[in-house]
C-alpha positions in Angstrom: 0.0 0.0 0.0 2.4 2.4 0.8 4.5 2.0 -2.2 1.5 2.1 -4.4 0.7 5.4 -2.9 4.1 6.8 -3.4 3.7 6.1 -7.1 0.6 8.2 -7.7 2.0 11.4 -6.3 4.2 12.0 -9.1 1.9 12.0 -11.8 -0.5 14.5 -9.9 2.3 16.6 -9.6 3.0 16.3 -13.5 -0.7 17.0 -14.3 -0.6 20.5 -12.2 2.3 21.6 -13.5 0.8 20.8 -16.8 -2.6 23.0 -16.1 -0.7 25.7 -15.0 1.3 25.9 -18.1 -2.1 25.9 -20.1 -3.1 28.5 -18.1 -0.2 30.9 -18.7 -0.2 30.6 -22.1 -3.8 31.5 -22.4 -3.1 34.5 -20.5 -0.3 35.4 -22.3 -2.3 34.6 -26.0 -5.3 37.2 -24.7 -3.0 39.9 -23.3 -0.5 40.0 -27.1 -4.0 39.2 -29.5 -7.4 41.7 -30.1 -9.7 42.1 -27.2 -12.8 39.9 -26.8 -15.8 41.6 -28.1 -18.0 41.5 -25.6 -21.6 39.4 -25.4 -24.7 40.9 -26.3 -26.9 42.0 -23.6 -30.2 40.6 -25.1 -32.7 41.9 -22.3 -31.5 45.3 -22.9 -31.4 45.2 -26.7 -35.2 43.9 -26.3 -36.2 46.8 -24.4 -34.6 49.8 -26.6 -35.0 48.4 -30.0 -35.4 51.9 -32.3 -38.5 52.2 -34.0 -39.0 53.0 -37.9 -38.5 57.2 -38.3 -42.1 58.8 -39.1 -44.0 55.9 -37.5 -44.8 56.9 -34.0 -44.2 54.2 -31.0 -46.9 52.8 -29.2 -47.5 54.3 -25.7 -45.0 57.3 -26.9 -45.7 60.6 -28.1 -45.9 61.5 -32.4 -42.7 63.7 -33.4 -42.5 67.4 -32.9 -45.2 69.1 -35.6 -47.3 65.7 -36.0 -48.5 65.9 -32.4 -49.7 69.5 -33.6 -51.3 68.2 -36.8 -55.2 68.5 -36.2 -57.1 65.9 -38.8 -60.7 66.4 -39.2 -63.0 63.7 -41.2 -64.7 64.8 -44.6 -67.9 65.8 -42.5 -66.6 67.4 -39.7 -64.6 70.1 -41.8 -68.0 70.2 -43.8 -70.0 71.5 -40.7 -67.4 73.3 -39.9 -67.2 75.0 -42.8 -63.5 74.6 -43.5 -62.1 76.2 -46.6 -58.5 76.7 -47.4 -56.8 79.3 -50.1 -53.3 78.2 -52.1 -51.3 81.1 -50.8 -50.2 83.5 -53.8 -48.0 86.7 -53.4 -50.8 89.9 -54.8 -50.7 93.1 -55.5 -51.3 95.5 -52.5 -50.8 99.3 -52.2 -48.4 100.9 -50.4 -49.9 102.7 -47.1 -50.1 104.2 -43.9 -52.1 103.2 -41.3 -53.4 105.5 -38.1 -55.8 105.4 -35.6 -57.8 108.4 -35.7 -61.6 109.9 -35.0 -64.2 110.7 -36.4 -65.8 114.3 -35.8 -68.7 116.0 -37.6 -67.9 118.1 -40.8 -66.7 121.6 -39.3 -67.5 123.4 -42.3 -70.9 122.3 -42.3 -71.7 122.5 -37.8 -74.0 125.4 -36.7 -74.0 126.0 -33.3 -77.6 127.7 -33.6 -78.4 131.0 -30.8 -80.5 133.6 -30.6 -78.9 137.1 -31.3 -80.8 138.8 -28.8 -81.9 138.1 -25.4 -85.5 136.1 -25.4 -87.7 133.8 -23.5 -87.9 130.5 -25.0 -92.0 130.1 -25.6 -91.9 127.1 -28.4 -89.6 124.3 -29.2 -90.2 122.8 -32.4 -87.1 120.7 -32.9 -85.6 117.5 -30.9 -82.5 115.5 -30.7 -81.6 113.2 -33.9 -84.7 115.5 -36.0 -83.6 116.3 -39.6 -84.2 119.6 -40.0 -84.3 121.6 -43.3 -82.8 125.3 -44.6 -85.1 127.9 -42.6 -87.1 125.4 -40.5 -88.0 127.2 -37.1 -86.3 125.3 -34.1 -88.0 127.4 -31.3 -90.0 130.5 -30.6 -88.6 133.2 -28.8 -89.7 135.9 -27.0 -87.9 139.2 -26.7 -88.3 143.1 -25.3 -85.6 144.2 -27.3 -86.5 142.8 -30.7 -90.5 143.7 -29.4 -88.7 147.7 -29.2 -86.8 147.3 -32.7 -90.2 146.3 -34.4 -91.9 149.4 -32.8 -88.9 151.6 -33.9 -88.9 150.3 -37.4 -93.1 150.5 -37.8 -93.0 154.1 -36.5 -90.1 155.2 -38.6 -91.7 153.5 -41.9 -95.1 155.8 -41.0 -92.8 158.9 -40.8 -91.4 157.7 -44.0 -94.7 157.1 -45.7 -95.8 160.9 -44.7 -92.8 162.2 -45.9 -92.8 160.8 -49.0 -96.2 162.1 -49.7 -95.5 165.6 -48.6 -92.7 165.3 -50.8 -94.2 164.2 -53.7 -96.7 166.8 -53.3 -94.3 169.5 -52.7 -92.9 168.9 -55.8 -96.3 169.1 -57.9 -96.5 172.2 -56.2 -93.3 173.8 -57.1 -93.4 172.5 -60.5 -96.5 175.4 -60.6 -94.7 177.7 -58.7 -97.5 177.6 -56.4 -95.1 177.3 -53.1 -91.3 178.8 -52.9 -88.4 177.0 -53.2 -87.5 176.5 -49.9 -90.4 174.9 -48.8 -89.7 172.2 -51.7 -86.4 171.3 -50.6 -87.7 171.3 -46.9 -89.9 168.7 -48.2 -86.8 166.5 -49.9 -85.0 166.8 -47.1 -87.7 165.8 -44.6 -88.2 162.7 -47.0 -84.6 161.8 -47.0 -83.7 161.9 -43.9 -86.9 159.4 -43.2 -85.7 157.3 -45.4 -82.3 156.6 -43.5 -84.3 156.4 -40.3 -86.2 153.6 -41.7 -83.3 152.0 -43.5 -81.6 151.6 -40.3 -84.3 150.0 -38.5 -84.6 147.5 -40.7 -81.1 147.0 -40.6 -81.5 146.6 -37.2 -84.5 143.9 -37.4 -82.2 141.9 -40.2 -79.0 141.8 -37.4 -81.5 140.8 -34.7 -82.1 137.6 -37.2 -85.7 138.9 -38.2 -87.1 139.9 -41.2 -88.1 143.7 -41.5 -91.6 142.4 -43.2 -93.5 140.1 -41.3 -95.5 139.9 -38.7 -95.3 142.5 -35.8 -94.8 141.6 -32.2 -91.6 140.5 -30.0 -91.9 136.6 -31.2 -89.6 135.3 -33.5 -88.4 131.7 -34.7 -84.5 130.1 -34.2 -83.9 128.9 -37.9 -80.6 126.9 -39.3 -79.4 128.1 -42.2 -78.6 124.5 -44.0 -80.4 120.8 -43.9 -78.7 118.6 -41.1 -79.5 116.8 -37.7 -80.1 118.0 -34.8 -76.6 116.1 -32.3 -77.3 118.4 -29.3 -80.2 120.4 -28.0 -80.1 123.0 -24.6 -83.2 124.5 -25.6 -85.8 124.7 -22.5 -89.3 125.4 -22.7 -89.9 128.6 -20.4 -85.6 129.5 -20.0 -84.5 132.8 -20.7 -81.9 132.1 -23.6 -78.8 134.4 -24.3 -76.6 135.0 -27.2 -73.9 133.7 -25.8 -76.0 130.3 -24.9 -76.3 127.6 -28.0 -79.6 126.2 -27.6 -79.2 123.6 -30.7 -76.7 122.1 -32.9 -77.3 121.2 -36.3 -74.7 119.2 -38.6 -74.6 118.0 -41.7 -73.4 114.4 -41.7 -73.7 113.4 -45.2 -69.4 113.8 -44.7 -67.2 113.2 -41.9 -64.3 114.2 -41.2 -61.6 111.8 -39.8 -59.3 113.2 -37.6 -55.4 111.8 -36.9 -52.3 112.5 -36.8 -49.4 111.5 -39.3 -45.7 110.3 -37.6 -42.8 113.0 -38.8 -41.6 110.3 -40.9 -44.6 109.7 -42.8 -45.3 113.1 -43.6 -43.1 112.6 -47.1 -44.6 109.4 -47.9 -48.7 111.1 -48.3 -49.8 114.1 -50.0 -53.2 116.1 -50.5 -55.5 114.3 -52.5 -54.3 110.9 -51.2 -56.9 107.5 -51.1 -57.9 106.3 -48.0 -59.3 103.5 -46.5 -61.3 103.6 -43.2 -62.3 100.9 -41.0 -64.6 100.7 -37.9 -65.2 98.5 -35.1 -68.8 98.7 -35.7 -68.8 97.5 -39.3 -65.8 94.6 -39.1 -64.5 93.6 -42.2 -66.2 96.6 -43.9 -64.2 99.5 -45.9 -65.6 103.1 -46.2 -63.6 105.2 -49.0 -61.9 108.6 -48.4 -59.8 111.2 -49.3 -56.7 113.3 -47.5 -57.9 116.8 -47.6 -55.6 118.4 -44.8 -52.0 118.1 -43.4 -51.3 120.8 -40.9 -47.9 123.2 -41.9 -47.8 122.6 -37.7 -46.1 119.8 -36.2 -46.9 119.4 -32.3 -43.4 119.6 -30.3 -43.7 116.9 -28.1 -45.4 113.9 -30.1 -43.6 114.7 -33.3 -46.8 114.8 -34.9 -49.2 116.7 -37.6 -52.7 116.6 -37.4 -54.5 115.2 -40.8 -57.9 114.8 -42.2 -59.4 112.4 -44.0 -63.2 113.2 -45.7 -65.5 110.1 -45.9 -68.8 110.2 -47.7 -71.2 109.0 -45.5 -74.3 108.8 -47.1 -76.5 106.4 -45.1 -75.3 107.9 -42.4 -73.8 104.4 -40.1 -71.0 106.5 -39.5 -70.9 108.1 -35.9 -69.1 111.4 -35.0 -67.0 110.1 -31.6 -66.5 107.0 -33.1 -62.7 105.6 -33.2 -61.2 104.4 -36.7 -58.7 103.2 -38.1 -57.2 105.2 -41.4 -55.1 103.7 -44.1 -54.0 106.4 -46.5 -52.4 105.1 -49.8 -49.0 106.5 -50.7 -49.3 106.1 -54.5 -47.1 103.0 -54.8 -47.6 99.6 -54.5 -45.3 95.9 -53.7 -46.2 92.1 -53.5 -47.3 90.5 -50.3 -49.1 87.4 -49.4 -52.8 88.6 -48.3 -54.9 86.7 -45.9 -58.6 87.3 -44.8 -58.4 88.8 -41.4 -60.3 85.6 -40.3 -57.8 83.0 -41.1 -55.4 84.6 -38.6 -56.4 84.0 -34.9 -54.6 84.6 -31.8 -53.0 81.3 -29.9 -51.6 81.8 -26.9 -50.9 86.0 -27.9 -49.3 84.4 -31.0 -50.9 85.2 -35.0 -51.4 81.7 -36.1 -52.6 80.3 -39.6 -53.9 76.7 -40.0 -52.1 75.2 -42.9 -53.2 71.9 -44.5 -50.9 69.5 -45.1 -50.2 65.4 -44.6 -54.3 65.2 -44.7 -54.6 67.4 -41.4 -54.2 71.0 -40.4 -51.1 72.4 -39.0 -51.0 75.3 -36.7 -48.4 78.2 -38.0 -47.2 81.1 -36.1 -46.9 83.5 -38.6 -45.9 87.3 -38.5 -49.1 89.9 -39.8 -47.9 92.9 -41.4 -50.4 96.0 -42.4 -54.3 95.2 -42.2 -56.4 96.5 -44.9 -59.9 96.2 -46.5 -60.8 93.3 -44.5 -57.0 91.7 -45.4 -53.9 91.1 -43.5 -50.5 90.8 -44.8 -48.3 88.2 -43.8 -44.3 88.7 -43.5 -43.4 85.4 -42.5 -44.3 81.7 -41.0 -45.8 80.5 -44.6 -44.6 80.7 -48.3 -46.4 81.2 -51.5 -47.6 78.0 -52.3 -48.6 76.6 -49.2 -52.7 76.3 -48.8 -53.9 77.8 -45.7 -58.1 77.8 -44.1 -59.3 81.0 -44.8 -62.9 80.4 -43.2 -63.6 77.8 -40.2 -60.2 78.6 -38.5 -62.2 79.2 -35.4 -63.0 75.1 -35.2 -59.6 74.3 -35.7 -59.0 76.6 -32.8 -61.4 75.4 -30.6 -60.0 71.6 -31.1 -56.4 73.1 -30.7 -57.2 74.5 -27.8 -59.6 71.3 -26.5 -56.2 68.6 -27.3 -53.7 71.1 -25.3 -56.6 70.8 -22.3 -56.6 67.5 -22.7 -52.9 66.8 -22.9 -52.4 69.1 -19.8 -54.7 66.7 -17.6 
């Protein structure tokens, strides 16, 4: 037994040795050849496999642009009334645009008082009336004028009498029945009432009354042109003075719309300029004008000149106080891309357009440049080409607006 053990020791000996070479030399193969590539983690690989580019990834959200793409079926843009313009660049005049108001025509206001002193006995005439050339607004009654009419009926007697005795004075020397001097007493007698009745009458016509006419201390408050009556002070019963405007009467078949035009601008418009003039109360409508005025003024501190613009106004919509906004034409024109004012809306304070594209409708901040006869120009955000809603951009809106909501919860 014991010699049988001492025999196997040796060769367990030889086979370490023999596994430790093995081992070295693997080392030493690694270390001098190209580093192991290392095994592929498939549990991870499983988890971020990339997805194909354009096809959006279950449970992920669409790229940047397509999760802003709003797709409506055939009948909802129907009811919705969706219909969408290819964008072309058109035409569009040159201008300058300015806030401004609009006052009644100065040259054709009558601030209508009575010249003397009276008692207010009558009113004939009340606020928004259309009134015509001569038409009696109010009766008034007045001491003075009553005085004036006595003066001139008294003086036109005198004058009666003195032209008979004249007339008959000169029959009379023509005979050489009565001497000379009697005759030209006569003339001068007849003269002289003449003036005196010349000048009461003058002073009936500056009182506002007619010499002929009824007698008395009544007399009516006319207006010397057709208008409407914007402002009435008359008060059945008041004593009304000169100074005291107990009606006023404009004609407001033209306006006059009042701004004021930027140093800068003032060489870009002249006299005789088109306008264009817009109102909050009509939107989308355009009432035509011309630029009558530019002061020789400017105002110090704003840098400023006041203008005018005259407007027809016919049917009379057009209110004196109302604000506008004036676009005056500068005689030359450029290319723009034009928009109805509709198909821009504000999102989130930004212009935006809805373009259609990819079978939906893509929100586009865009840039708005000068607004004119119901139109908008755009500087930038779309290009020609492009087709864009131009009516129903308020439903695309609305949805817009719904998906951020919903997104949000």
């Amino acid at each position: 037994m014991k010699n049988s053990h001492s025999q196997r020791k040796p060769g367990l000996k030889r086979l370490g040795a023999l596994l430790l070479a093995c081992t070295i030399s693997a080392t030493l193969l690694a270390g001098c050849g190209d580093k192991p590539i290392p095994e592929k983690d498939v549990t991870q690989s499983d988890k971020t496999e990339p997805s194909s580019k354009g096809v959006p990834q279950k449970g992920k959200p669409e790229e940047k642009g397509a999760e802003k793409l709003l797709t409506l079926s055939a009948e909802e843009a129907q009811r919705a009334g969706i219909k969408v313009q290819k964008l072309e660049l058109q035409e569009k005049a040159d201008q300058i645009t300015v806030t401004a108001t609009i006052q009644a025509n100065q040259d054709r206001l009558a601030h209508v008082a009575p010249r003397v002193p009276g008692r207010i006995v009558k009113v004939s005439a009340s606020l928004g009336d259309k009134v015509k050339p001569g038409q009696a607004l109010a009766l008034l009654d007045s001491i003075e004028l009553g005085e004036a009419r006595s003066s001139y009926l008294q003086a036109a007697s005198e004058s009666a009498v003195a032209k008979a005795n004249f007339e008959r004075a000169q029959r009379l020397n023509a005979d050489n029945i009565i001497p000379e001097k009697d005759y030209l007493r006569a003339r001068a007698e007849h003269e002289k009432a003449r003036v005196t009745l010349r000048a009461a009458a003058d002073k009936l016509r500056m009182m506002g009354v007619a010499p002929e006419g009824v007698s008395g201390s009544v007399f009516p408050l006319t207006i010397p042109f057709a208008g409407t009556v914007i402002e009435k002070n008359a008060v059945l019963g008041e004593l009304a003075t000169p100074d005291q405007s107990l009606f006023t009467v404009a004609d407001l078949s033209t306006l006059w719309i009042e701004s004021d035009l930027f140093e800068q601008d003032l060489g870009k418009v002249k006299v005789g300029a088109q306008a264009s003039v817009a109102v909050a109360a009509y939107p989308g409508e355009v009432f035509k004008g011309k630029l009558t005025y530019i002061s020789s003024v400017m105002n110090k501190e704003t840098r400023t000149a006041k203008a005018r613009v005259e407007v027809p106004n016919p049917d009379r919509r057009l209110k004196p106080e109302m604000f506008a906004t004036a676009a005056i034409h500068t005689g030359s024109s450029t290319k723009a891309l034009l928009l109805p004012e509709d198909a821009v809306l504000l999102v989130q304070g930004q212009p935006t357009v809805f373009v259609a594209e990819k079978g939906g409708f893509e929100p586009r901040a865009v840039q708005v440049g000068d607004r004119t006869q119901g139109r908008v120009a755009i500087k930038s955000g779309v290009v020609a080409g492009e087709a864009v809603v131009v009516s129903g951009a308020y439903a695309l809106k609305a949805r817009l607006l719904k998906s951020q909501i919903g997104d949000a919860d």
